[in-house]
N, C-alpha and C positions, 0 to 999 in steps of 0.2 A: 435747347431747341432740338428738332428731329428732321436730319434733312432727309427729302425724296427728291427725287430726281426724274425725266424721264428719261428714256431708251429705246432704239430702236431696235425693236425686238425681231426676232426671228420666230414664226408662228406658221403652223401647219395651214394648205388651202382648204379653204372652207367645207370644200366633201371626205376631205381626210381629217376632219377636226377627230370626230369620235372614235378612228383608228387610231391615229398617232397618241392621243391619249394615254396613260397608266398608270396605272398604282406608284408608289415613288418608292425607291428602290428598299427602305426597312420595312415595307407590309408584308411582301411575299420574300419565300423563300427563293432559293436557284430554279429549284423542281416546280416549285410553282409560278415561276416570273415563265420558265421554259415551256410551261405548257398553255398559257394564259398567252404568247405570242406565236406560236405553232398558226404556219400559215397566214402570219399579219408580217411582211417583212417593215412596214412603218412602224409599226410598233412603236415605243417612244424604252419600251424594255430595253431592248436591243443596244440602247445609250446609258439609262442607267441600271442595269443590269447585263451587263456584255459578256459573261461567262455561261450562257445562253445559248449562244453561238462558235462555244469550242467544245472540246473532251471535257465532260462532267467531271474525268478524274484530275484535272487542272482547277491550282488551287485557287481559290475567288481573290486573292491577294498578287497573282502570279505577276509579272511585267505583259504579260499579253491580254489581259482579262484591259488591265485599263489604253492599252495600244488598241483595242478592239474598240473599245467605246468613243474616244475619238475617231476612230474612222468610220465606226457607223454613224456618228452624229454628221460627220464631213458629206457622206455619202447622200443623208437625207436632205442636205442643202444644197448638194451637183444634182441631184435629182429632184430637184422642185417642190419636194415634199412640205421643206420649211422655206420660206418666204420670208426674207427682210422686209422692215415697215421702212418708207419712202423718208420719214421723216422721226424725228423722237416723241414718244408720246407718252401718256398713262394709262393704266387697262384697271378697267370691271372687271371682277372675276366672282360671279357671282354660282351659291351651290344650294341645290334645295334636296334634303330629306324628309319625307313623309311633307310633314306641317311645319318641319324647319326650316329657316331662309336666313344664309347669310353672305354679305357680298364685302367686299376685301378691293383695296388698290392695288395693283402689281406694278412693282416703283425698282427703281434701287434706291438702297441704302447705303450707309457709311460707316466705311469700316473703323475709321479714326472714332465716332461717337459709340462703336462695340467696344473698340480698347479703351475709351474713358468710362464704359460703364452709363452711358446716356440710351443704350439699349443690353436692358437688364436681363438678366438670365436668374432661372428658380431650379436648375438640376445643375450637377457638376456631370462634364464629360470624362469619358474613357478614352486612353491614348490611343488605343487601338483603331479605336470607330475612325478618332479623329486625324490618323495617318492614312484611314484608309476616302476620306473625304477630300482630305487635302491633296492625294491622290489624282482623283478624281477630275477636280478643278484644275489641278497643274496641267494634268495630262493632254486633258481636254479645252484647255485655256478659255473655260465656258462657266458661266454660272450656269447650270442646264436644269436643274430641280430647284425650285424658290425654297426661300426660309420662310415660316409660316409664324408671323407676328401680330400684335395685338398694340392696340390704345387706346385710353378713356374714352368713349364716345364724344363727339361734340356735335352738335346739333346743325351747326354750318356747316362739314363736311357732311353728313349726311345726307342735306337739302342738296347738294352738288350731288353727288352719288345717285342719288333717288333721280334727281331730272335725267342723267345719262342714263341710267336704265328705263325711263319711258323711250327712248327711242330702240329700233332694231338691233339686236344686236351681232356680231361678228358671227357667232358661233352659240348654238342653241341645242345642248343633246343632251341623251340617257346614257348612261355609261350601262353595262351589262348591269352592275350593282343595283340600278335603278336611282342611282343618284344623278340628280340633274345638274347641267352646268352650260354657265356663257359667258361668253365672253364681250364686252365696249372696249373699244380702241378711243382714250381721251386726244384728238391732236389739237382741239381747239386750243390756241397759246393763250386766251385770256380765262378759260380753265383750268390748263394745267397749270397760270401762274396764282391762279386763287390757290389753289388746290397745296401748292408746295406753300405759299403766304400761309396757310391754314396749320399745314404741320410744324411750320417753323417756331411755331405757338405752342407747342407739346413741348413738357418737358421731359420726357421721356419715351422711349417703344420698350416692347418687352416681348423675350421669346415666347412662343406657347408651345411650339414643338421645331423642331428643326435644330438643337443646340449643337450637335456634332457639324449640321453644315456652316452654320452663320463661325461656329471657331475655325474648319479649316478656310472660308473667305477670310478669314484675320489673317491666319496663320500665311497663306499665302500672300496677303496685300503685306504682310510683313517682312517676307522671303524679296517679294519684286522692291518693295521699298529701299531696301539696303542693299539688291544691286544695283538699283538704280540712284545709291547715295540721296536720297531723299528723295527725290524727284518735286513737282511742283504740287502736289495735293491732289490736282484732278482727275490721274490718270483711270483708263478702265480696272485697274486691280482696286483701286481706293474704295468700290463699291459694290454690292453684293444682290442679287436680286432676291425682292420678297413680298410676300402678299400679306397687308396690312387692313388687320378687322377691326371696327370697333368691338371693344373689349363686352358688349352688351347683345350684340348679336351671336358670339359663340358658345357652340356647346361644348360641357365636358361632360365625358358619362364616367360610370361606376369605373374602377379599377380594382377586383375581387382580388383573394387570396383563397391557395387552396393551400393543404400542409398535408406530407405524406403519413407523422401518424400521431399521436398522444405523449411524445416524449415521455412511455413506461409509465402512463396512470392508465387507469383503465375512464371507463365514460363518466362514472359516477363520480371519481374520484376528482375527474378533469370539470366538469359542472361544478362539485362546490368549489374548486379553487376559482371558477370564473365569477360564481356568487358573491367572491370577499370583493371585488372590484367592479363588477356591473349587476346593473337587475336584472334576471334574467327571467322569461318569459316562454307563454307556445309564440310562434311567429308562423308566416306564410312566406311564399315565392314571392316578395317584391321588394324593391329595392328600398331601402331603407328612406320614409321619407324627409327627415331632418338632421343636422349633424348631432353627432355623440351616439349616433343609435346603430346599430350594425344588423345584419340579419346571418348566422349562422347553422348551417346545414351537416347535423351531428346524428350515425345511429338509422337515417332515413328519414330525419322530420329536421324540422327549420325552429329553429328558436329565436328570438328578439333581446338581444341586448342592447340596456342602456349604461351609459358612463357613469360611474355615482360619482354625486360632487366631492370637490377633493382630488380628485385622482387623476387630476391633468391643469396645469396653469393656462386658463381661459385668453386671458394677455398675450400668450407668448406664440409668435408666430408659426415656430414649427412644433413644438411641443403639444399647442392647443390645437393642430389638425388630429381630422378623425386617423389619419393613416398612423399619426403618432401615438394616439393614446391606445390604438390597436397593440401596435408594437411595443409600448411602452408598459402595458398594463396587461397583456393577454402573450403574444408570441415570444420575448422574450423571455419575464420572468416565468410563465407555465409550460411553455412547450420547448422554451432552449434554442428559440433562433435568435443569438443575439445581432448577427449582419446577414439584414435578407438579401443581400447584395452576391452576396458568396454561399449559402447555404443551400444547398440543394435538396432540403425537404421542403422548401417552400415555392412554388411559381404564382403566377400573378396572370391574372384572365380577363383581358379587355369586356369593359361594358355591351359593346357591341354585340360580343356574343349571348348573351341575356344569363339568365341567372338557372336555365336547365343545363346548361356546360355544366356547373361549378355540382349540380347534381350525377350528370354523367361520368365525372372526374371520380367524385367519392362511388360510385358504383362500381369505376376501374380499379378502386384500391388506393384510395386517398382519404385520408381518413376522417377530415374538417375542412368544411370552406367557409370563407367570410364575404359578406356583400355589406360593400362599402356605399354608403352619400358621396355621391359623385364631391370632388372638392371640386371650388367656383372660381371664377376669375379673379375674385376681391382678394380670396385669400392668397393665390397664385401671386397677383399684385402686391399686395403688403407681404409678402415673404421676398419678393424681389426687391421691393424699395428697402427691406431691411438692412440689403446685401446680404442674405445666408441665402440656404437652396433647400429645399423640400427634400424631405427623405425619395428613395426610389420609387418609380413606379406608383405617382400619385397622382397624375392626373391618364385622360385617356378622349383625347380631343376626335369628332366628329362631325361631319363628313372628313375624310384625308379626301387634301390637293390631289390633282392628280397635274402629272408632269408632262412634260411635252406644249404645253398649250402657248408659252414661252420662254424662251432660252435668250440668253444675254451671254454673247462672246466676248470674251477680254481682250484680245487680238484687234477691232476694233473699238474708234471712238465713235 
């Protein structure tokens, strides 16, 4: 099963929707969270991004960076900025791109069904991230930024979904980005109790992005759990707040590679070793449009590679991703990155920014890029239900949440 829950959320009044808004705290940098809230003191930065508001030369780990953040969260709710809902409820949270539209539950979740593995993950985290999240949450005794989840579609919760968005809703705006977002407040009780009837029907949720936050709410409902010698299951650390898509309405885009240089062949040399393992072709600037095919930008022109059969096990969940047979068949054995995790001739270049970055790059002195088939939610999904995790930097999810819009304090029930 997959419980949701409602919550009495704390949310910005309806003229400060589209200030209090932002980016969630891994898109921007310091320098860029600092100037993107210049003269916004709502800002929703300012909470998770609190090193904003000290000496630049203080370190974003310091005791005061996260002392700041709860106080400015505290601040926006003595000042009226964030507003308690009257009662508990469930939220729309719907975002549109260009011609894309996808609209998500904002629920909490259960920390007990992360630790059995009933809401699967497809990356492994880093301790670092994941001290500095769990941070975060203690400090702040807030779920303040959602975890961003996904589930089969099902056509019932849909039809629920779809009726509350014909009505008005809370919060209707453009972010600067030009991505759209609103917000439905569910309080009717005989929809929210369809609504959780509905998920308790899932056998599973699954991370799509947010894995560092959904481990420190573990990490932390695990710390309160064992001072509190078990407590009874329901307290506010037991549950983590997150916005729940169907797995059918989400985008993932490309996630490119660039490499600094030929691992000592020169180009000719570097083309026929990619010969003995794909076909290689002229290509153009577009994203690659079906899996096995890559599109690489060698020299000043674009080539078209395909996988030749043989050279990757079709079956096998991570091996037969594009991002594997990349690394498996090309950056590895020819260029010598054997862990792109830690190698520094390699970076990785969100979809979003389209496929002239990955040209601008090799202009700076980079000397191959790859443009990857976006990988999709199915395979996302069957590499989770496997229980293994996708190599780095393989998927690159679109529109990002933006935070502030509600916050879930663990302090109260």
């Amino acid at each position: 099963m997959s419980v949701i829950k409602p919550f009495r959320a704390y949310r910005p009044r309806p003229e400060l929707a589209g200030q209090v808004a932002s980016f969630p705290y891994d898109v921007l940098s310091s320098s860029e969270a600092r100037e993107l809230a210049r003269g916004n003191p709502v800002s929703f930065l300012h909470v998770c991004k609190p090193e904003i508001d000290l000496d630049p030369a203080i370190d974003v780990h310091d005791d005061r960076v996260y002392a700041r953040g709860r106080e400015n969260l505290r601040r926006l709710i003595a000042d009226g900025v964030l507003v308690r809902d009257a009662s508990p409820a469930l939220y729309v949270y719907q975002q549109r791109m260009g011609d894309h539209v996808q609209a998500g539950l904002v629920a909490l979740c259960s920390v007990r069904e992360y630790e059995q593995d009933l809401i699967k993950k497809h990356e492994h985290t880093r301790p670092d991230k994941e001290d500095d999240r769990t941070r975060h949450v203690t400090e702040a005794n807030a779920n303040a930024e959602p975890v961003f989840l996904a589930y089969r579609a099902r056509k019932e919760i849909d039809r629920i979904v779809d009726a509350v968005r014909a009505r008005p809703p809370a919060y209707d705006f453009a972010a600067t980005d030009g991505i759209g977002h609103a917000l439905w407040v569910i309080s009717d009780p005989a929809e929210v109790a369809a609504l959780v009837r509905l998920f308790a029907e899932l056998p599973a949720l699954y991370v799509a992005d947010g894995h560092h936050r959904t481990a420190a709410a573990a990490r932390h409902g695990k710390r309160m759990r064992a001072a509190h010698l078990g407590g009874r299951g329901d307290e506010p650390y037991e549950s983590f707040m997150a916005v729940v898509f169907p797995h059918d309405q989400l985008k993932i885009l490309d996630y490119n590679r660039v490499v600094k240089d030929l691992n000592g062949l020169s180009p000719e040399q570097f083309l026929a070793k990619i010969a003995e393992r794909f076909i290689v072709g002229p290509g153009e600037a577009v994203t690659p449009a079906a899996p096995r095919r890559f599109g690489m930008f060698l020299g000043g022109k674009w080539h078209r590679l395909e996988a030749r059969p043989g050279t990757y096990p079709a079956d096998d969940p991570i091996r037969g991703l594009d991002v594997s047979i990349l690394q498996d068949n090309l950056l590895a054995p020819i260029l010598g990155i054997a862990d792109p995790r830690k190698d520094q001739r390699i970076d990785f270049v969100g979809g979003i920014r389209g496929l002239g970055e990955l040209e601008k790059r090799c202009r700076e002195g980079w000397a191959v890029a790859f443009a990857m088939h976006p990988t999709s939610l199915d395979e996302l999904m069957r590499v989770a239900d496997a229980g293994v995790v996708m190599p780095p930097k393989s998927t690159w999810f679109e529109p990002k949440l933006r935070s502030g819009l509600t916050v879930n304090l663990l302090d109260e029930a």
